[in-house]
C-alpha positions, -999 to 999 in steps of 0.1 A, spaced: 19 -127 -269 17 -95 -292 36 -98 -324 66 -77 -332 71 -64 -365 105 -49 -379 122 -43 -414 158 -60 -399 163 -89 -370 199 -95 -363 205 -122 -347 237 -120 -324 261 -94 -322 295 -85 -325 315 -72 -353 291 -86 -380 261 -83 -361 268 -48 -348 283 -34 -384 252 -45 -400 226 -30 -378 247 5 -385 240 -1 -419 202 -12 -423 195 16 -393 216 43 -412 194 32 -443 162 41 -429 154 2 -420 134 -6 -388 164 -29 -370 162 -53 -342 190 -72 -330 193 -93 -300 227 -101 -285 226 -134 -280 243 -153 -248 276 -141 -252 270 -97 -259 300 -86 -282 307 -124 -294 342 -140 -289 358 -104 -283 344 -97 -254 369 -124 -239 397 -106 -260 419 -81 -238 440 -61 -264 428 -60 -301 457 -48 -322 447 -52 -357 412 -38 -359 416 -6 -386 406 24 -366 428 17 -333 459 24 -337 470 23 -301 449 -11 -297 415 -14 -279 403 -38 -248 379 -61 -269 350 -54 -247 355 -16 -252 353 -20 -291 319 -39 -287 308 -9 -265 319 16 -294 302 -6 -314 272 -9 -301 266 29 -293 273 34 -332 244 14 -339 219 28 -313 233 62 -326 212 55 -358 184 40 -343 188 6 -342 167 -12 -312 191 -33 -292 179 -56 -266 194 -85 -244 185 -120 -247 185 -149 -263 163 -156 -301 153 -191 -290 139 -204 -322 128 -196 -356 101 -207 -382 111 -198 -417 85 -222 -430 52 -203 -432 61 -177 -459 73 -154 -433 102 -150 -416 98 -151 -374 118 -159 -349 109 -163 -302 131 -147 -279 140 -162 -243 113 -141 -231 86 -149 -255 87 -119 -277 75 -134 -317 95 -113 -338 81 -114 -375 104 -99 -396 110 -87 -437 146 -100 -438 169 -116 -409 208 -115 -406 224 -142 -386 257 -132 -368 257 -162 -339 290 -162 -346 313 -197 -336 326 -206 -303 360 -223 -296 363 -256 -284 382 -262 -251 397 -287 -235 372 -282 -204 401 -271 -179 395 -249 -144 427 -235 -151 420 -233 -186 391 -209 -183 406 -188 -151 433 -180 -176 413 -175 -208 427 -140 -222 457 -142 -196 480 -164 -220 455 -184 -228 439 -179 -261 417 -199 -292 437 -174 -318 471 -170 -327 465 -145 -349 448 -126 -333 471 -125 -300 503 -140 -312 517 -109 -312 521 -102 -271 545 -132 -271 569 -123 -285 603 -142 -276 583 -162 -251 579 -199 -256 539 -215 -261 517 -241 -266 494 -253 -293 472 -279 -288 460 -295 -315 468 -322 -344 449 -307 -375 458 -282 -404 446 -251 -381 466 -263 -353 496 -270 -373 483 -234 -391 489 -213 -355 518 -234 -345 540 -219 -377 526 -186 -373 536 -187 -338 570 -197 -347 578 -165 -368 569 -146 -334 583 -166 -304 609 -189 -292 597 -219 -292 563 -234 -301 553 -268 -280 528 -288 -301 508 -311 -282 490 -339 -301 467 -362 -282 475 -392 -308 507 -404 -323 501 -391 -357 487 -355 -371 452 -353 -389 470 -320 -406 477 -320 -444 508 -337 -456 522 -308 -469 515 -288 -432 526 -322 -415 560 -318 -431 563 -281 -426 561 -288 -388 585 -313 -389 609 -292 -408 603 -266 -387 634 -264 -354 612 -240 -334 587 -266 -331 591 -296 -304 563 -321 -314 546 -342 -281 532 -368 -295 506 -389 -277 502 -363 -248 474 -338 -236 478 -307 -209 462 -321 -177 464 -289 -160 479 -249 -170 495 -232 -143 500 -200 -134 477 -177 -110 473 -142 -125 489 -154 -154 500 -185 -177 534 -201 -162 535 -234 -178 518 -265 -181 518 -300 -170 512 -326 -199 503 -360 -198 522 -389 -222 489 -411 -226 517 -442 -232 540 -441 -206 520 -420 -181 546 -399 -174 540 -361 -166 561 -332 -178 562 -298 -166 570 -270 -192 575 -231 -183 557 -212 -210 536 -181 -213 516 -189 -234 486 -219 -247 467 -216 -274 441 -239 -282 433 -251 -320 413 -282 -314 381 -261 -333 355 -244 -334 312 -249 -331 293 -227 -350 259 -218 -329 236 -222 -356 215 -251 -342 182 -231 -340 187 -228 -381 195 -268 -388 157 -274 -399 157 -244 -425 190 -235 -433 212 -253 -451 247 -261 -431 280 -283 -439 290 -313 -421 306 -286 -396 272 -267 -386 283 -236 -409 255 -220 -426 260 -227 -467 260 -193 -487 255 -182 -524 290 -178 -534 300 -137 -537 273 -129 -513 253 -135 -476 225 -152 -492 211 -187 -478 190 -209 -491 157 -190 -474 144 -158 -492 157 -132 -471 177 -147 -444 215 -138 -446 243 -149 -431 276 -131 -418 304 -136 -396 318 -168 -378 282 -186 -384 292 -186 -421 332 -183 -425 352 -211 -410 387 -197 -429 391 -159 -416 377 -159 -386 389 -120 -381 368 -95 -364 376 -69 -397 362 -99 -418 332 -102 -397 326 -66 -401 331 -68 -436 307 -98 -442 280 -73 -420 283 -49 -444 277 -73 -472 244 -88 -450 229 -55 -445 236 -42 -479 222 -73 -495 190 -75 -468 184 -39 -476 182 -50 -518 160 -81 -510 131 -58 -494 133 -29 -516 132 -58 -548 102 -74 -526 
């Protein structure tokens, strides 16, 4: 196995990933990045993107990866596919193993794995992902307009999307496996306060129907076993999300959710030169302008740590 040596590894791509190989390419900076198992990150299963600066007739997610990525080759930046399987940040230097046994050693490394939503683990559930259904109101909201939806969910981001939703559509169903919320008291009592909002307690969708599109669902009252059919158009699911930042849980330093800990006003971790952007690090935002932002802030702060070093 011959050794690799760059200036830049990125690991993952998408916005952050993507932005900050523009940056430490444009700078002159020897830049790998690898695109990880899902190329483009979570909007590559987005259809329209609306709020992205830059688009103002909207963009198909995958597209805006594409125009992403040819921004960074445009400057030189080395993109490959595949998988970084593991890291060493141990010996004093900084190297990482792709999926097909490349050993990367590297002067700084940006982590952009990004976060993946948790689903329920539905067929129809994934044959309709980014046809009505969706892991982000914010981000797609917007299309549903005057249609009625469901949030699944019983915690402060489900309860979050569910009033979001309700200043867009006409109805919000919000359906809670248990018989109580695990939301804030203050968001509990927004909910309840709030008459677009039809609570199902003690329920969960058994199946989401719809062929080209969502139609409704069927849920499930886990007490009395009965099962309801509900025309909708739209589900959103806010049960979570799982950072991918396991090949870093013997270096880095993470909280009790798996997100990488950084210094607070920058990308820096707890390892000299390893820097952390996007979803890996930011459990609030979760925006693909955010992501790019917190590239930016990776590549600008990886390019100061070699020049200091």
């Amino acid at each position: 196995m011959s050794d690799k040596k760059v200036d830049i590894l990125i690991i993952g791509s998408g916005p952050a990933g993507y932005t900050a190989a523009i940056y430490t390419s444009r700078a002159g900076l020897n830049t790998l990045l690898y695109k990880g198992d899902q190329p483009g990150g979570q909007l590559t299963i987005t259809s329209d993107v609306e709020n992205y600066p830059g688009y103002p007739d909207g963009v198909m997610g995958p597209e805006m990866m594409v125009d992403f990525e040819k921004q960074a080759g445009r400057f030189g930046a080395e993109v490959k596919s595949g998988m970084i399987s593991s890291v060493n940040f141990s010996s004093g230097e900084l190297i990482a193993f792709s999926d097909s046994n490349e050993k990367i050693i590297a002067k700084s490394v940006i982590i952009s794995t990004g976060a993946s939503a948790k689903w329920l683990n539905l067929e129809s559930e994934q044959r309709l992902n980014g046809k009505g259904v969706s892991a982000c109101a914010v981000c797609d909201g917007f299309f549903f307009r005057g249609q009625d939806v469901a949030v699944v969910g019983g915690g402060d981001t489900a309860a979050e999307e569910a009033l979001y939703l309700s200043k867009l559509t006409n109805k919000v169903h919000l359906v809670i496996r248990r018989d109580e919320m695990r939301a804030s008291v203050i968001m509990q009592n927004r909910i309840k306060e709030n008459d677009k909002i039809e609570i199902h307690w003690n329920s969960e969708i058994m199946e989401i129907k719809g062929d080209e599109s969502v139609e409704g669902i069927d849920i499930l009252n886990n007490v009395t076993k009965e099962i309801t059919n509900i025309s909708l158009g739209g589900v959103f699911i806010a049960i979570g999300h799982q950072p991918n930042t396991d090949i870093f849980k013997d270096y880095l330093n993470l909280d009790e959710s798996g997100y990488i800990l950084t210094k607070p006003g920058s990308t820096e971790t707890n390892v000299p030169g390893v820097f952390a952007t996007g979803d890996a690090q930011d459990k609030i935002y979760r925006q693909a302008v955010t992501a790019a932002g917190s590239g930016c802030m990776g590549a600008l702060d990886a390019e100061r740590y070699i020049s200091n070093n």
